[in-house]
C-alpha positions in Angstrom: 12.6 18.4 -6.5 11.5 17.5 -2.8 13.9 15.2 -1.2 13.7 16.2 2.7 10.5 16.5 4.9 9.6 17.2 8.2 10.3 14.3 11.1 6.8 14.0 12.6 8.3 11.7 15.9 6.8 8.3 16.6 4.9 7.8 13.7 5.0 4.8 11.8 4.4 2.9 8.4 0.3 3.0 8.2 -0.1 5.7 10.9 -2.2 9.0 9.2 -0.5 12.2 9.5 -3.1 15.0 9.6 -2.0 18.3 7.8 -3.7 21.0 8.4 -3.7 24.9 7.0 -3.3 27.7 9.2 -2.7 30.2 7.5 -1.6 31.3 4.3 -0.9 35.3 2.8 1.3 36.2 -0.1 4.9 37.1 0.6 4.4 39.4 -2.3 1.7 40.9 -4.0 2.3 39.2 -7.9 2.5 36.1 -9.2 3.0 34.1 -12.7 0.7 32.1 -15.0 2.0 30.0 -17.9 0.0 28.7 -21.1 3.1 25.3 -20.5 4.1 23.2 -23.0 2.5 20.5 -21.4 -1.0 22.5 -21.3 -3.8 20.8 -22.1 -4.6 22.6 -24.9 -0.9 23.1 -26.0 -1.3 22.0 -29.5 -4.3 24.7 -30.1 -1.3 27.1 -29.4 1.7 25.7 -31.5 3.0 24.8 -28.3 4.0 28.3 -27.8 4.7 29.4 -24.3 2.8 32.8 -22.8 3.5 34.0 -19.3 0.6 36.0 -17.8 1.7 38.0 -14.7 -0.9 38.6 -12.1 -0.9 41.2 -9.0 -3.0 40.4 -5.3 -5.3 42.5 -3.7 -4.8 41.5 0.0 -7.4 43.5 1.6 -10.1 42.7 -1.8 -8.9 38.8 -1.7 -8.7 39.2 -5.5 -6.0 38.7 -7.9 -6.0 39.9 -11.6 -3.7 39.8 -14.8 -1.5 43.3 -15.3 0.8 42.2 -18.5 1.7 39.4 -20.3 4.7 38.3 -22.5 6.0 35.3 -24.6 8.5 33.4 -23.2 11.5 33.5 -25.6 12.3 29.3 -25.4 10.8 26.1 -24.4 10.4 25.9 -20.8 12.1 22.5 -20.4 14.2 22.8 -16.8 13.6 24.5 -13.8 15.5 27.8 -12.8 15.2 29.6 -16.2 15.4 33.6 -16.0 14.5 35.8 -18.6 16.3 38.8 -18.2 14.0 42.0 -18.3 14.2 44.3 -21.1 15.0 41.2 -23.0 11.0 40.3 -24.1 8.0 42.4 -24.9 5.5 43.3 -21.8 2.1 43.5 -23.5 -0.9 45.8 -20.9 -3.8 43.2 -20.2 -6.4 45.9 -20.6 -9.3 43.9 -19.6 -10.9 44.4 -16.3 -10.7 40.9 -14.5 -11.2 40.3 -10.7 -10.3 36.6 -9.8 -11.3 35.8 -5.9 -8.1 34.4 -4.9 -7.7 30.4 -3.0 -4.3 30.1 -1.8 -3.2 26.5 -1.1 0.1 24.7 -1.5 -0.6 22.3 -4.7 2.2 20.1 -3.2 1.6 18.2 -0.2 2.7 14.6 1.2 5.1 12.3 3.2 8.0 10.9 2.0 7.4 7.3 -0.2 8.4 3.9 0.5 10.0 3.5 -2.4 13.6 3.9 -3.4 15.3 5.5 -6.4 14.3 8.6 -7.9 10.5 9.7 -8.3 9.5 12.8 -10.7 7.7 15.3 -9.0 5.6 16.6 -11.5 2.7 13.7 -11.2 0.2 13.1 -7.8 0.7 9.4 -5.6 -0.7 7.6 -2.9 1.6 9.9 -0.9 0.7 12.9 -2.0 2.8 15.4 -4.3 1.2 17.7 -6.8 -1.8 16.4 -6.5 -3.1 20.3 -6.9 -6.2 20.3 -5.4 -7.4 23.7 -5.4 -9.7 23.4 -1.9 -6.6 22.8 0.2 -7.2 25.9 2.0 -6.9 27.6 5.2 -9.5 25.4 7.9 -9.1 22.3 6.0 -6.8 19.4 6.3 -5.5 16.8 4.2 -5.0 13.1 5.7 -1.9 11.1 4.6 -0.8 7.2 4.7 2.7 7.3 7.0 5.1 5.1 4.6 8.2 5.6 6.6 9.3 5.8 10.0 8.9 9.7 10.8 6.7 10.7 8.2 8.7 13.6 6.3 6.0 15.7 6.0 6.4 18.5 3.2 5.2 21.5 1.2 5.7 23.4 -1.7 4.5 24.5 -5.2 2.6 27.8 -3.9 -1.0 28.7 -5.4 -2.7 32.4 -5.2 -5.6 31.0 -7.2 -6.3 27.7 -9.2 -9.3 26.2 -11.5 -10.5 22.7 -10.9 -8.4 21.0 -13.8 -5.0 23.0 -13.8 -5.9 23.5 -17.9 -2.7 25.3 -19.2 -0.7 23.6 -16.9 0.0 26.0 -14.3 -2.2 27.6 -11.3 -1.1 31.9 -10.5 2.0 30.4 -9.1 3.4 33.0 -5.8 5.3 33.1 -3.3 2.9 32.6 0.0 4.1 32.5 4.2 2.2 29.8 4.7 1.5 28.0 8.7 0.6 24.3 8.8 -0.1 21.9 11.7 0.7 18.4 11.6 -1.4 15.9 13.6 -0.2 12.0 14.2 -3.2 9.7 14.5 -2.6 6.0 15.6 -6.3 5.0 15.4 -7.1 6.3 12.1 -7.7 4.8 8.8 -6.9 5.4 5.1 -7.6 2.8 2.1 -5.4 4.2 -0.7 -4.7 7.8 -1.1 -5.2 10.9 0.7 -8.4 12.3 1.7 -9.2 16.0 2.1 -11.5 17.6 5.2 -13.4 20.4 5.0 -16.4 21.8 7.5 -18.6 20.7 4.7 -17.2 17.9 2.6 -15.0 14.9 2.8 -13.3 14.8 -1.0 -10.9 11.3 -1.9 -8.7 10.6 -4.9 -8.3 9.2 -7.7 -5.2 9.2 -10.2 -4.5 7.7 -13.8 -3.6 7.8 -17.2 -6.9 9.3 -18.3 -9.8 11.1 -16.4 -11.6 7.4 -16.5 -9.3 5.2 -14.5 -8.6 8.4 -12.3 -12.8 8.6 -11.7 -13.0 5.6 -11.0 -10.5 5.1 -8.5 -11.6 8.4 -6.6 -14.9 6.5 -6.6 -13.8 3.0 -5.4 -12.0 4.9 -2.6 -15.4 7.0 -1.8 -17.0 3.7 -1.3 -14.5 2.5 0.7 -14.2 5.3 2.9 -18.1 5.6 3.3 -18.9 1.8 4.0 -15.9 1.9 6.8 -16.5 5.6 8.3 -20.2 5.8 8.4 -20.7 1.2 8.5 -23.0 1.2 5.4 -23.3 -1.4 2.6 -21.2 -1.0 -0.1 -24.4 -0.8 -2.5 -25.7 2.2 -0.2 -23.0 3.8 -0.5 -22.3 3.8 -4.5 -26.1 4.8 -4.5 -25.7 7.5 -2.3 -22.2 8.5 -4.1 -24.7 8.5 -7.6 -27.3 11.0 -6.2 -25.0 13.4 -4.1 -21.4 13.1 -4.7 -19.6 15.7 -7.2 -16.9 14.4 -9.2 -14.7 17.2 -10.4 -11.3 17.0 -12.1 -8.5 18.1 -10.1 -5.4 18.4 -12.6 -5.3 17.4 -16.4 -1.3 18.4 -17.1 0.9 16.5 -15.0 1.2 13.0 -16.6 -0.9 11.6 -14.9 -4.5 13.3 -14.0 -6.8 13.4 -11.2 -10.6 13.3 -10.0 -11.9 14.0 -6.5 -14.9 13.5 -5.2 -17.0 15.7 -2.9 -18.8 13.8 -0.3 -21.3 16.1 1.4 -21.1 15.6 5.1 -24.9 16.4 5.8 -25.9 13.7 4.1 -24.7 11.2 6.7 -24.3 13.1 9.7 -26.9 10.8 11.5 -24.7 8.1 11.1 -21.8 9.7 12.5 -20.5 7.2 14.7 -17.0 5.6 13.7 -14.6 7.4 15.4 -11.2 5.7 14.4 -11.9 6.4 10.8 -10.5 9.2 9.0 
């Protein structure tokens, strides 16, 4: 559970804190994928827990599945070692090659709120919202809610499907370099927003993948009708005939959408500087 971040100095409630990746490269070369409990597709598989572990071609960029074995007890709190020798390692024979995306799944500032907050669902602030195109030369934009930020990251990805299906990404250890940017003149509506050379993607969380869609949609149309000073129809038009809607994460309580804005499509109108 995160409960420190990093002081970003002189930022304030409603300031955006720009987090940008560096860098990222596996601190070593395997990593672990688990059909969870919590899987989408758990009850297809009695609920029974399979740990796939996966080895990283640096040089290739690619990361495949060497062995697998099934875990010996419900995964149900973190820190739990299985002891080797003590389960079966079954060969995954197949050839695979998986081009790897490293990004940190968890990302954010620190909340206003008080009291305990589980970390398994994504906020307004960020957390594991698992958004697989986090990657080295993009940034994510956050909403300041407290006085110095506490910026912070975690939860380690070698490579991830839109979705997050059996509840986990190849989770590994990365050495990962981020820079963090404080902008006073900027503006966010309700949830983070994602920047890459290509797209602008928002967010949208809920109970089911229709309330998340539709608030990664309402904050699309927000974002364009303030950033590029359109109408509000224009923009859910425009959002209808060239904005992808793809589902972020489907395991962790509660799910999310973003949606891919493709810059091109309004770079004439790129005037509006103080926006995000």
């Amino acid at each position: 559970m995160i409960t420190l971040g990093i002081y970003v100095k002189d930022a304030e409630p409603n300031d955006v804190v720009e987090v940008k990746m560096i860098s990222a490269k596996p601190r070593m070369n395997y990593g672990s994928s688990v059909l969870a409990n919590w899987g989408n597709l758990s009850n297809e598989f009695n609920r029974e827990e399979t740990v796939f572990i996966y080895e990283v071609d640096p040089e290739k960029g690619i990361t495949y599945p060497i062995f697998s074995y099934r875990y010996p007890r419900p995964i149900n709190a973190p820190g739990l070692v299985t002891i080797p020798g003590t389960v079966e390692r079954i060969p995954v024979t197949e050839k695979l090659t998986i081009p790897m995306n490293m990004f940190f799944g968890v990302t954010g500032v620190l909340p206003a709120k008080n009291g305990k907050i589980h970390s398994l669902p994504p906020y307004d602030f960020g957390g594991n919202v698992d958004n697989k195109n986090f990657v080295v030369g993009t940034s994510m934009y956050y909403k300041v809610q407290v006085a110095g930020a506490g910026v912070y990251v975690g939860d380690s990805h070698f490579a991830q499907g839109d979705g997050e299906l059996s509840g986990t990404a190849i989770e590994g250890s990365v050495n990962g370099r981020i820079q963090i940017i404080l902008h006073k003149n900027k503006k966010l509506f309700r949830n983070q927003i994602l920047e890459s050379d290509t797209h602008w993607e928002t967010h949208g969380y809920g109970y089911t993948l229709d309330l998340a869609n539709h608030q990664a949609a309402l904050e699309a149309v927000d974002f364009l009708t303030h950033r590029y000073n359109i109408s509000r129809e224009l923009a859910y038009s425009t959002l209808s005939v060239k904005a992808d809607f793809h589902i972020t994460q489907v395991s962790n309580r509660i799910v999310g959408v973003h949606c891919r804005i493709l810059k091109e499509a309004y770079k004439e109108l790129e005037k509006n500087e103080e926006s995000i």
